[in-house]
N, C-alpha and C positions, 0 to 999 in steps of 0.2 A: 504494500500500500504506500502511497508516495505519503513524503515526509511533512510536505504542506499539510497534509490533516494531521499529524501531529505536533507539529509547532502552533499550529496557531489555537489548538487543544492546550498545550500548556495557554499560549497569550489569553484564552478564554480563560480557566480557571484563575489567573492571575489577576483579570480585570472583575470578575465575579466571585471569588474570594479573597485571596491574599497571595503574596508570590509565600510565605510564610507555609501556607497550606497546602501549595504547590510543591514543596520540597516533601513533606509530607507526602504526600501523592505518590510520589516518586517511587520514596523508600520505601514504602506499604506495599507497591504495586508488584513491587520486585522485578522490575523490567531490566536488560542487562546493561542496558549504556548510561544508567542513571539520567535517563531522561534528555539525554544530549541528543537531539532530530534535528538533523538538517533538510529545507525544505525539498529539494531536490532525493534526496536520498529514498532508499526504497526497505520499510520494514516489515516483520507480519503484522496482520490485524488484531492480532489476540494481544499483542501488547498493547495496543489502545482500549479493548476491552479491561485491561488490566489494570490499566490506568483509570479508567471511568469506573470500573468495580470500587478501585483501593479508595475513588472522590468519594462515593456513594457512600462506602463503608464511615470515612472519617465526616462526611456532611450529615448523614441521615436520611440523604435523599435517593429516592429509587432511581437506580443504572436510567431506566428507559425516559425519565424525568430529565433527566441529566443530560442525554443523549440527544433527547429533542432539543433542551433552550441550548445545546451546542449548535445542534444543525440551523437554530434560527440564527445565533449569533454571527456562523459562519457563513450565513446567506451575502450579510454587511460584508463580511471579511471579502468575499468575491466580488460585490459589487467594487469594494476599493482595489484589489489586486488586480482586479481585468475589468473596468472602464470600457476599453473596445472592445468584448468579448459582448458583454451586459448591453453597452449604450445602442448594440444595432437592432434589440426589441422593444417596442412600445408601452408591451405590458406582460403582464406575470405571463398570462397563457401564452402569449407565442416566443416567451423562455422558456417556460418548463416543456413545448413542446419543440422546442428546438435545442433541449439536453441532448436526446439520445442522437439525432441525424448531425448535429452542429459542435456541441459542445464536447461530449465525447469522443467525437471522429476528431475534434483537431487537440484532445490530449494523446490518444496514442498515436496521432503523427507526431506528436514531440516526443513524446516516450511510448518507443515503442512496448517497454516491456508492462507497462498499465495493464490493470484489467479492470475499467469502470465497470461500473453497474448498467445493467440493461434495461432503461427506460422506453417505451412506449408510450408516446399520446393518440388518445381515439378522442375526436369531438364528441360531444354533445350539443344540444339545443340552448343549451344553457349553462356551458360550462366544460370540461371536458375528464375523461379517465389517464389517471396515468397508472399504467404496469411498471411495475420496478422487480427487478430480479440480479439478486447477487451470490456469490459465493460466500460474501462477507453478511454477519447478521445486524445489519444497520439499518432496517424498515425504518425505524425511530428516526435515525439520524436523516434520512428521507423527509420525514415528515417535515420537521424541523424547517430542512430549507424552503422545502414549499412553503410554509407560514413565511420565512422570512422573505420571502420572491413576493413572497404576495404581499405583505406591509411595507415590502419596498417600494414597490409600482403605486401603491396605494390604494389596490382594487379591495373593494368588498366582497367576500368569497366565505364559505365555509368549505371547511377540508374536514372529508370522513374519511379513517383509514378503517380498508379492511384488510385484517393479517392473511395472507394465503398459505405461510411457511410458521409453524409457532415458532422455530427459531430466531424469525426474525430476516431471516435471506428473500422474501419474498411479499409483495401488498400491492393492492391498488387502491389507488386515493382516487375518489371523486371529490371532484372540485368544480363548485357551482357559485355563482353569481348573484349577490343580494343587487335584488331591483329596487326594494322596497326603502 
């Protein structure tokens, strides 16, 4: 898993707990490089698990609690890090449907050895489905960014996840449209 989702996982729990906490984390987690992720670099996923368990365990708060207000958090973090990636969609839907043909396809042209997640968007009338399917169990952290895509743009939307995978490797979110 590329090193940006764990660096900017520590810069998250630092800016929403303490860097204090953050060391903590570390040590609890027992991950083997004491926490040193460079963003380029390529780790397993289980150490992020590990690290999100060890928060939960010293926070109190449930992993998939945890995992979501990352994925919203790191919604922001992309819209600052890639500007012209973000700036060529108008609004949430046609970013989140343009993850899997767009966003996707131009990470493993720069790395080829990526293996994002396989998103699918199907319309709706009012909104649309997205399929998410990974090897990694991040449904949550899924979630997450779609709220935050969607408070970015500013669209009024409700997002229901349903789990297709109980581990978590697999969901589709509908995501519909407040008129009202």
């Amino acid at each position: 898993m590329k090193g940006l989702v764990f660096s900017e996982l520590m810069a998250w729990a630092e800016d929403v707990y303490s860097p204090a906490l953050v060391d903590q984390m570390i040590v609890h987690s027992g991950v083997p490089n004491d926490g040193a992720y460079t963003s380029v670099g390529n780790y397993p996923h289980g150490e992020a698990l590990a690290l999100l368990g060890a928060l939960a365990d010293l926070t109190g708060e449930p992993v998939g609690e945890l995992a979501r207000a990352y994925g919203y958090w790191l919604a922001g973090r992309f819209v600052t890090l890639y500007p012209e990636m973000v700036g060529i969609y108008p609004d949430a839907e046609s970013l989140l449907a343009g993850v899997g043909p767009h966003i996707h396809e131009e990470v493993t042209r720069l790395y080829p050895e990526a293996q994002p997640p396989r998103v699918q968007a199907n319309p709706l009338p009012d909104g649309m489905q997205l399929e998410y399917a990974s090897h990694r169990p991040f449904a949550l952290l899924a979630h997450g960014l779609i709220e935050g895509f969607v408070a970015y743009f500013g669209n009024r939307h409700t997002i229901a996840r349903e789990d297709l995978d109980p581990a978590g490797t697999a969901a589709r979110f509908t995501i519909l449209q407040i008129t009202a």
